[in-house]
TIDREN-732237 format. One record per residue: x, y, z of N, C-alpha, C, O in turn. Coordinates in Angstrom, 2 decimals, padded with zeros to 5 digits. Each point is the difference from the previous one (the first is absolute). Example, Ala and Ser with C-alpha at 12.3 -4.5 7.8 and 13.67 -1.06 7.14 Angstrom:
residues 2
[[013.19,-005.69,007.80],[-000.89,001.19,000.00],[000.90,001.20,000.00],[001.04,-000.02,000.66]];
[[-001.39,001.07,-001.38],[000.82,001.19,000.06],[-000.77,001.09,000.73],[000.51,001.11,000.17]];
This chain:
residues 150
[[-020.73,-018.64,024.18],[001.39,-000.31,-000.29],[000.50,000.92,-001.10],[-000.87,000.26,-000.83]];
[[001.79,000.17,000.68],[000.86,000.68,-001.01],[000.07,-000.22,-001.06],[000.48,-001.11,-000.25]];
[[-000.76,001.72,-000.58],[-000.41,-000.18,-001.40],[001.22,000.11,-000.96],[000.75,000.95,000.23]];
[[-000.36,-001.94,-001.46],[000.56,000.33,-001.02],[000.12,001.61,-000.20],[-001.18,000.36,-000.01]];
[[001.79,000.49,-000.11],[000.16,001.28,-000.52],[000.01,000.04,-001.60],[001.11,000.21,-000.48]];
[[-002.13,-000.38,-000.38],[000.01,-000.15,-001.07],[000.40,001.05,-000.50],[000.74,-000.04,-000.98]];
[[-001.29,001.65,001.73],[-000.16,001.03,-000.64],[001.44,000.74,-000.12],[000.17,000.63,-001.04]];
[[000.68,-000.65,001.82],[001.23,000.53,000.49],[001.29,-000.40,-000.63],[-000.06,-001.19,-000.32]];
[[000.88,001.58,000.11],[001.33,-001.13,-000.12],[000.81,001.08,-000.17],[-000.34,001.08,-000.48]];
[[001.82,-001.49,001.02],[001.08,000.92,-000.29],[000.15,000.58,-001.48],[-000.41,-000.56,-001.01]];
[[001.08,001.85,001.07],[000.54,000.26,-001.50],[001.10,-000.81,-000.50],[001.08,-000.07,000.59]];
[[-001.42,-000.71,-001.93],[000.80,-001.06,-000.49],[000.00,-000.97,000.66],[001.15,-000.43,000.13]];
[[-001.87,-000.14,000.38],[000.04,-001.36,001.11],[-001.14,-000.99,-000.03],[-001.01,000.34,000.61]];
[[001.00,-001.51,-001.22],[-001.19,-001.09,000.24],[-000.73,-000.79,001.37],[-000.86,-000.85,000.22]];
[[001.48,001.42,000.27],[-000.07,-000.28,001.72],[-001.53,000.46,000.85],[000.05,001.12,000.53]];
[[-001.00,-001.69,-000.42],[-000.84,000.54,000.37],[-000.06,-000.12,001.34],[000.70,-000.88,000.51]];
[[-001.78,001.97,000.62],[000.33,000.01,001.35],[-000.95,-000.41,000.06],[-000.76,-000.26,-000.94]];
[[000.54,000.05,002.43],[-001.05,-000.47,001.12],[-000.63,001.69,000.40],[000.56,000.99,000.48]];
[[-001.85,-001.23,-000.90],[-000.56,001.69,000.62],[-001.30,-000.45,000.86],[-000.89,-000.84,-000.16]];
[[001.28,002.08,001.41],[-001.07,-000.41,000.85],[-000.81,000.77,000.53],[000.53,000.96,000.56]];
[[-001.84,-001.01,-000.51],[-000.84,001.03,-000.17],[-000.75,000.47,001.19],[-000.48,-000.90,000.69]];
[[000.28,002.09,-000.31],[-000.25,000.50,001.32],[-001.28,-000.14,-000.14],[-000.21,-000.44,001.12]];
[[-000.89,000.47,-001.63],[-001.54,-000.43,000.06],[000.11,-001.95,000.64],[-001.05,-000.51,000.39]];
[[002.02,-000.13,-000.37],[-000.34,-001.11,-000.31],[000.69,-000.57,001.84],[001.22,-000.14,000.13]];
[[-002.03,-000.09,000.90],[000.67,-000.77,001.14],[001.35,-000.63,000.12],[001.08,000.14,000.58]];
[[-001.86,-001.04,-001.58],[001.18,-001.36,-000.13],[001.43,000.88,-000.44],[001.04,-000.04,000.66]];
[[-001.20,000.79,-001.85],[001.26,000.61,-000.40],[000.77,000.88,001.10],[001.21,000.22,-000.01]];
[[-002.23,000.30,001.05],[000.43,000.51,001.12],[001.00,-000.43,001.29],[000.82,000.69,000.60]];
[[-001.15,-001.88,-000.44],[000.38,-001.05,000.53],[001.63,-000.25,-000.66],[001.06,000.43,000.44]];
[[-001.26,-001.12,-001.44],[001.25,-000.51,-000.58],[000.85,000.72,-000.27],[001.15,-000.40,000.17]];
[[-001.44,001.99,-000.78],[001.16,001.02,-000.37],[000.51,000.49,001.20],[000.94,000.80,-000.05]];
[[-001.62,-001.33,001.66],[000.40,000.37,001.16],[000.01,001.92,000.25],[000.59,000.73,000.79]];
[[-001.22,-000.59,-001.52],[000.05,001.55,-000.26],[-001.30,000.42,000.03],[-000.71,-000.13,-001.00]];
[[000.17,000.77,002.30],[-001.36,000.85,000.32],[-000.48,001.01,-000.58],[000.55,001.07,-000.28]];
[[-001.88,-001.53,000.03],[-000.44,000.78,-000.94],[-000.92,001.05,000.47],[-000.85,-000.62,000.64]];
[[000.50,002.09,-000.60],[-000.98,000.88,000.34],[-000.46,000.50,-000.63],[000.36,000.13,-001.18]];
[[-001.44,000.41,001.73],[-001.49,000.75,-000.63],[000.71,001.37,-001.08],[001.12,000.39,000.31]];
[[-001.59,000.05,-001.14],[000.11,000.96,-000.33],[-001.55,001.09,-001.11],[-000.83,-000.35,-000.84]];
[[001.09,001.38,001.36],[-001.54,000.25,-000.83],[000.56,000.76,-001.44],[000.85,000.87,-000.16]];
[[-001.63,-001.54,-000.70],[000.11,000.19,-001.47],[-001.40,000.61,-000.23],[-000.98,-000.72,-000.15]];
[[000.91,002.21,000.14],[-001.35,-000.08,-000.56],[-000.95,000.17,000.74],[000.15,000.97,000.75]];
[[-001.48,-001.73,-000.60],[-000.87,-000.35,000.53],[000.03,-001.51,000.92],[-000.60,-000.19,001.06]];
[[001.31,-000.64,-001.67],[000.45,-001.24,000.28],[001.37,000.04,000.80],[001.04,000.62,-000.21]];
[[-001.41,-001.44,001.12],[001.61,-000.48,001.00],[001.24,-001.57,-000.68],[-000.16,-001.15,000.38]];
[[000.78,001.40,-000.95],[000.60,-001.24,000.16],[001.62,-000.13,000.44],[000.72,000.90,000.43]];
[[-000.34,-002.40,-000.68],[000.90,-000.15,000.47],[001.44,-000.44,-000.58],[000.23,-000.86,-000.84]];
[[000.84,001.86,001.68],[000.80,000.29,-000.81],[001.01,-000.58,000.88],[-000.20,-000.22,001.20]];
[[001.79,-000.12,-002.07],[001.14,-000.50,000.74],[000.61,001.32,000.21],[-000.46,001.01,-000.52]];
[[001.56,-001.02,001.31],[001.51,001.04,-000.16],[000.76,-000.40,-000.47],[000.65,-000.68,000.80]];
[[-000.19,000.66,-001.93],[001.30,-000.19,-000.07],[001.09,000.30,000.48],[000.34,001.17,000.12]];
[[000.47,-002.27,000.28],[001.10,000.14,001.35],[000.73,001.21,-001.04],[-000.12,001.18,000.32]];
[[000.55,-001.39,-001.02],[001.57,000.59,-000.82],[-000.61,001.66,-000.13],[000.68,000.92,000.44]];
[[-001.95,-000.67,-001.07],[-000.55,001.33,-000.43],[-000.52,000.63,001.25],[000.43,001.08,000.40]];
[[-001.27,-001.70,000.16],[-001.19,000.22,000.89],[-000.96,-000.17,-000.45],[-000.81,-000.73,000.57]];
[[000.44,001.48,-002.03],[-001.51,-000.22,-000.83],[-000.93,-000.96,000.17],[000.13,-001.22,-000.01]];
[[-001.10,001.89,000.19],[-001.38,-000.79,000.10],[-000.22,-001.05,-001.55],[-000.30,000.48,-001.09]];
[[000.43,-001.23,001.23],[-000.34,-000.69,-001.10],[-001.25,-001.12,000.29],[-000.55,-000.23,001.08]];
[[000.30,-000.39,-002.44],[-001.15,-000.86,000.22],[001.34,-001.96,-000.27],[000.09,-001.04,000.65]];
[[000.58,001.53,-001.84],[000.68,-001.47,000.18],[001.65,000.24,000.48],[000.54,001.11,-000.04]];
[[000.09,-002.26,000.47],[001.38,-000.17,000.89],[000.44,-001.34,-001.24],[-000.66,-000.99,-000.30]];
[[002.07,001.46,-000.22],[000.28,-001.35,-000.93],[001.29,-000.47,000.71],[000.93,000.77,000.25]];
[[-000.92,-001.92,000.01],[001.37,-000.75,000.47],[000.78,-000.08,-001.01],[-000.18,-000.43,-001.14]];
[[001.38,001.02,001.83],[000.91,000.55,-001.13],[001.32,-001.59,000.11],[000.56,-000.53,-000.95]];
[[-000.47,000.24,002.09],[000.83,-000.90,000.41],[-000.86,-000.15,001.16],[-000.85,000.78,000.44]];
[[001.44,-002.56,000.22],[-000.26,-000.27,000.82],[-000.86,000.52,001.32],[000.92,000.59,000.57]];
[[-001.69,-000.46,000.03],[-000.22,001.18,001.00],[000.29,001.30,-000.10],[-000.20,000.82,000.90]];
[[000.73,-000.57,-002.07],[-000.43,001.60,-000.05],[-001.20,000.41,-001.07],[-000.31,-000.59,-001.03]];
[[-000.05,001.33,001.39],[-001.50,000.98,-000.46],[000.08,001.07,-000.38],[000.49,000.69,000.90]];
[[-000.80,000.14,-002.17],[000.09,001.55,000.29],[-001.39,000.22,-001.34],[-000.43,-000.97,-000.63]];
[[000.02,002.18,000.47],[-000.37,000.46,-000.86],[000.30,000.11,-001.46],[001.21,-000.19,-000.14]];
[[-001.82,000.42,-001.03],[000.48,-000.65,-001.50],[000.79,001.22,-000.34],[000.48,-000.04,-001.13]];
[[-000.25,000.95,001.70],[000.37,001.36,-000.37],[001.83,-000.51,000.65],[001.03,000.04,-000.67]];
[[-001.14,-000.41,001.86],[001.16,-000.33,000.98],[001.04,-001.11,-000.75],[001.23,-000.06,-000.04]];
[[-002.48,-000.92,-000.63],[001.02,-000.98,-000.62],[000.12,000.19,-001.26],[000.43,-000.96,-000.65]];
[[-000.77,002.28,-000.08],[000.63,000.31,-001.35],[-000.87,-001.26,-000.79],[000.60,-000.81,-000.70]];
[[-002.19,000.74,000.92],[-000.61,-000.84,-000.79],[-000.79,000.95,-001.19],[-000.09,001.23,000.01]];
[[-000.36,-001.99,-000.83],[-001.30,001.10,-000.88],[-000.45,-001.41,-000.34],[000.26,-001.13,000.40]];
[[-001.19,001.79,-001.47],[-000.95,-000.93,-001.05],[001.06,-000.67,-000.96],[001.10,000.56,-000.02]];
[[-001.28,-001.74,-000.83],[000.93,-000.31,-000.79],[-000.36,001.08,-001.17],[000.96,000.61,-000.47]];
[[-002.01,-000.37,000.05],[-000.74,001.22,-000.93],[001.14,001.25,-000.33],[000.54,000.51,-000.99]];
[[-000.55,-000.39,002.26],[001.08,001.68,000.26],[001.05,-000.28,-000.87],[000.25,000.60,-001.04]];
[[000.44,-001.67,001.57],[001.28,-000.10,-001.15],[000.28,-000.26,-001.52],[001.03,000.02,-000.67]];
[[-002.18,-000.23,000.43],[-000.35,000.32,-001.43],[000.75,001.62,-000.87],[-000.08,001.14,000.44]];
[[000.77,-001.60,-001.77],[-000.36,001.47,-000.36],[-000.81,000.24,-000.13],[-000.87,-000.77,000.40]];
[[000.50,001.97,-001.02],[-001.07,000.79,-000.62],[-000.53,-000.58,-001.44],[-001.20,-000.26,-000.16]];
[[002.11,000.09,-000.80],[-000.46,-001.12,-001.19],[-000.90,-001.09,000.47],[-001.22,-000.10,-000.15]];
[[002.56,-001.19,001.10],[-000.82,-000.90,000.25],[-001.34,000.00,000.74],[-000.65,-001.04,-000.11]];
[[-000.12,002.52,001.21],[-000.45,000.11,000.28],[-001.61,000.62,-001.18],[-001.19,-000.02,000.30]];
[[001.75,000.41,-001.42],[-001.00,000.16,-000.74],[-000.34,-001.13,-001.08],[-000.92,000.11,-000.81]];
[[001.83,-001.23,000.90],[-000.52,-001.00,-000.79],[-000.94,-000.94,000.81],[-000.92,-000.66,-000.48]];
[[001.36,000.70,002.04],[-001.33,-001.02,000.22],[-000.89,000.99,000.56],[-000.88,-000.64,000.57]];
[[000.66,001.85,-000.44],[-001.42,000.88,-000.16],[-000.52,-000.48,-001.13],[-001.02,-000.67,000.19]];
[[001.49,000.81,-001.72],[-000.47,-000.20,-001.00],[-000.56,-001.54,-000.12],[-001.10,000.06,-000.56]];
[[001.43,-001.33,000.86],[000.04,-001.24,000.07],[-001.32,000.14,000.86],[-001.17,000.04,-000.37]];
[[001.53,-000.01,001.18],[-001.54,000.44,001.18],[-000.88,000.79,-001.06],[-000.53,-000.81,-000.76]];
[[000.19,002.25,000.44],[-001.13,-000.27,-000.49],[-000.44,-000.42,-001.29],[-001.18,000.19,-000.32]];
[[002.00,-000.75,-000.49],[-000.47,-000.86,-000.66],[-000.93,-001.58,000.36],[-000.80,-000.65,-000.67]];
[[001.41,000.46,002.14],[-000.35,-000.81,000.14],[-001.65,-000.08,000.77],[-000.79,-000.94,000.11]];
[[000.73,002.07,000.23],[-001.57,000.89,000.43],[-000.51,-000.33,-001.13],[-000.87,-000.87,-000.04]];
[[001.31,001.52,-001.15],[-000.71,000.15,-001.46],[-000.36,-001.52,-000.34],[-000.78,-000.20,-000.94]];
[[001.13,-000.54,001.42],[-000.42,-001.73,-000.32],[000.77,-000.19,-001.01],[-000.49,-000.76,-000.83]];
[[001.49,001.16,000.60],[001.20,-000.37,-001.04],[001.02,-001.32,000.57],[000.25,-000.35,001.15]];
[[000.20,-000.18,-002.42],[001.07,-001.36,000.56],[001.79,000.65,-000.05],[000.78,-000.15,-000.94]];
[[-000.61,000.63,001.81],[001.31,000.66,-000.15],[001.10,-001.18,-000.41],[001.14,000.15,-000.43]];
[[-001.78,-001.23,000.69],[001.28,-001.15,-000.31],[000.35,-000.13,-001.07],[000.92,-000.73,-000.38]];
[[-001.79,001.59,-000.44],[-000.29,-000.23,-001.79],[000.98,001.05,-001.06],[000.01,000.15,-001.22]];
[[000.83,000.49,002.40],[000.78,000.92,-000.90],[001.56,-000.49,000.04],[000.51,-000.48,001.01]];
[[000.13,000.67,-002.20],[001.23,-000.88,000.05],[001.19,001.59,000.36],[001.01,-000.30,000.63]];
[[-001.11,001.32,-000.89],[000.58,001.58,000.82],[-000.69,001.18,000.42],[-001.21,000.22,-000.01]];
[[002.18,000.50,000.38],[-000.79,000.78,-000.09],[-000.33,001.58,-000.64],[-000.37,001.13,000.32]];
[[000.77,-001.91,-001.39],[-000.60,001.05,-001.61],[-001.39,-000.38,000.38],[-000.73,000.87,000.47]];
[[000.19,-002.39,-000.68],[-001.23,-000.44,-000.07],[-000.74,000.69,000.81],[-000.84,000.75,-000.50]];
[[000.99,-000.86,002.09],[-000.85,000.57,000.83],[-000.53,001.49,-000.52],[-001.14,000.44,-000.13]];
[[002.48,000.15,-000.13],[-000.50,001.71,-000.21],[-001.01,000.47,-000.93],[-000.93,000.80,000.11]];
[[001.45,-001.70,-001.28],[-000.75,000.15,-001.07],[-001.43,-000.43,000.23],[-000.98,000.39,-000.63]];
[[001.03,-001.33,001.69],[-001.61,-000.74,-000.10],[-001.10,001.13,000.76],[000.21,000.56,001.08]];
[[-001.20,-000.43,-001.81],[-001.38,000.64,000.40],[-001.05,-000.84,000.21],[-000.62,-000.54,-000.92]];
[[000.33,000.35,002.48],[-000.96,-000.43,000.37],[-001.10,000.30,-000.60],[-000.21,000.92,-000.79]];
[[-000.73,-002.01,001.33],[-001.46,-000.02,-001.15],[-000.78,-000.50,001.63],[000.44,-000.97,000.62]];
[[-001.91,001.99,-000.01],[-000.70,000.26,000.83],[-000.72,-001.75,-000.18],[-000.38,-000.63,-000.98]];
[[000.45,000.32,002.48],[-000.38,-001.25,-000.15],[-001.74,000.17,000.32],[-000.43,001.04,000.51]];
[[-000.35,-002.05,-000.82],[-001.42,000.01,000.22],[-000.22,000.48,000.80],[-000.57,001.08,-000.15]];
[[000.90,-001.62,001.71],[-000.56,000.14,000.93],[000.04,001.67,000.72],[-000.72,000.55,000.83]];
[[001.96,-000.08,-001.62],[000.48,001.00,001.01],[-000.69,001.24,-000.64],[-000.60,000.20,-001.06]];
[[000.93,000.58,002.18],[-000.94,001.42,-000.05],[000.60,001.15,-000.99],[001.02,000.48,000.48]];
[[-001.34,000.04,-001.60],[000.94,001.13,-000.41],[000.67,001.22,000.80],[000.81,000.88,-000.28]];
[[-001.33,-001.14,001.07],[000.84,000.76,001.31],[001.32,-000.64,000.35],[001.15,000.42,-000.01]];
[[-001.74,-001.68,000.36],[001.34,-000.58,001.17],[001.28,-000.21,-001.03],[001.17,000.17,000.35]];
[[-001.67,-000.64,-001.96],[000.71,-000.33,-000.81],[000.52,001.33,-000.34],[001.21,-000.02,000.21]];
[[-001.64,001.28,-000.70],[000.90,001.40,000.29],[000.70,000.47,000.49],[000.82,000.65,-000.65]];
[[-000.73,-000.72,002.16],[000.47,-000.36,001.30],[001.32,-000.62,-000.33],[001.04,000.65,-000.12]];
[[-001.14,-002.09,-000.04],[000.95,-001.08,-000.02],[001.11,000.90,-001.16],[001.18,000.34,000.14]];
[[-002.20,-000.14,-001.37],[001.08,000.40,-001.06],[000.73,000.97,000.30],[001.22,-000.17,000.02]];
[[-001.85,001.59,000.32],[000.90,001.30,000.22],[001.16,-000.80,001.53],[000.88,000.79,000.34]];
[[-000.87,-001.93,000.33],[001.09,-000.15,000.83],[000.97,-000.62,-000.72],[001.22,000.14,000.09]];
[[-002.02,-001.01,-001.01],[001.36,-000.82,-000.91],[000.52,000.95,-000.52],[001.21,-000.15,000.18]];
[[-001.52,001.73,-001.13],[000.66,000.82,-000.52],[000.79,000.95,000.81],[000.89,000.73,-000.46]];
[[-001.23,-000.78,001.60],[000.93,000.21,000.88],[001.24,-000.15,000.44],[000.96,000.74,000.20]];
[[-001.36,-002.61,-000.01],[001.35,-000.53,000.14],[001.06,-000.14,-000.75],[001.20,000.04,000.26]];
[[-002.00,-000.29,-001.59],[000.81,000.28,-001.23],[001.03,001.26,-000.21],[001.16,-000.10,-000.40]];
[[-001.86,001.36,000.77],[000.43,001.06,-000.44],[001.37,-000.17,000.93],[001.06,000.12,-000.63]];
[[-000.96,-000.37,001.91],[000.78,-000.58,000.64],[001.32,-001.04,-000.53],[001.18,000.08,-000.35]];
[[-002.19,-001.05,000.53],[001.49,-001.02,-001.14],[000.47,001.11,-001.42],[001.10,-000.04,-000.56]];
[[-001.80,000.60,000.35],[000.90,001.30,-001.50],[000.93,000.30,000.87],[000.96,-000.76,-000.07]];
[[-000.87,001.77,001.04],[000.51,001.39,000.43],[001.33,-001.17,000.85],[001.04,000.58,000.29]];
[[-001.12,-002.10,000.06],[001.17,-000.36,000.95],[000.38,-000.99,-001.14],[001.06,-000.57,000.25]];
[[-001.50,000.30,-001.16],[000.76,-000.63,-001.44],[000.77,000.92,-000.63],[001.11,-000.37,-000.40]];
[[-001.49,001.56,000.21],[001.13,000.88,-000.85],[001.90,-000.22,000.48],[000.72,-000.21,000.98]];
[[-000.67,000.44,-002.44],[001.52,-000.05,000.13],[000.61,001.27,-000.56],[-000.21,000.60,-001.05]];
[[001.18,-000.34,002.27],[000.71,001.48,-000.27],[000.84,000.35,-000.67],[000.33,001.19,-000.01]];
């Protein structure tokens, strides 16, 4: 059966679709839309057309009622995408702090966050914890360069 479309959603829109997936029979069935072989590779699988494009795709999202098309067709993305670039480097940063075994709930702005220097937890490897850090300074360097004011 057709799955919640968790991953998808219009730009600016809370509306989530019905997506239906060409590996899956049942979804075959119900999106009324035949699905064929296609070779990827080494491996064969199975793919829809989208009526509107033609494109081989793997999912079909009901956009309305009985209609179907591809996420490209119905002007869908990730909710992620619409992120700026700021807000997109504060929850990079939030994330790996939260790798680092840090309580992000514990900062009241975010002066705090920037300023804060993680401290290598027991368990973890001075690698992975190196790793983790040079991405947080990353993201950081990031939140600098889309915080400036001109």
């Amino acid at each position: 059966m057709g799955k919640r479309g968790g991953h998808n959603k219009k730009k600016d829109c809370t509306f989530w679709y019905i997506r239906y997936d060409a590996q899956s029979e049942i979804d075959e069935v119900i999106s009324e839309q035949a699905a064929h072989e296609v070779k990827a590779g080494c491996a064969i699988q199975k793919r829809f057309s989208c009526p509107k494009c033609n494109g081989d795709v793997r999912y079909l999202y009901e956009i309305a009622p009985g209609i179907v098309c591809c996420r490209k067709c119905a002007n869908l993305n990730y909710p992620s995408q619409q992120w700026s670039e700021l807000e997109f480097a504060k929850y990079k940063i939030l994330q790996i702090l939260q790798q680092m075994d840090v309580d992000t709930w514990n900062f009241d702005n975010w002066l705090e966050v920037i300023r804060f220097k993680p401290v290598k937890p027991d368990y973890m490897s001075e690698m992975k914890f190196f790793l983790l850090d040079n991405e947080r300074v990353k993201w950081l360097t990031v939140f600098f360069n889309c915080s400036k004011i001109e």
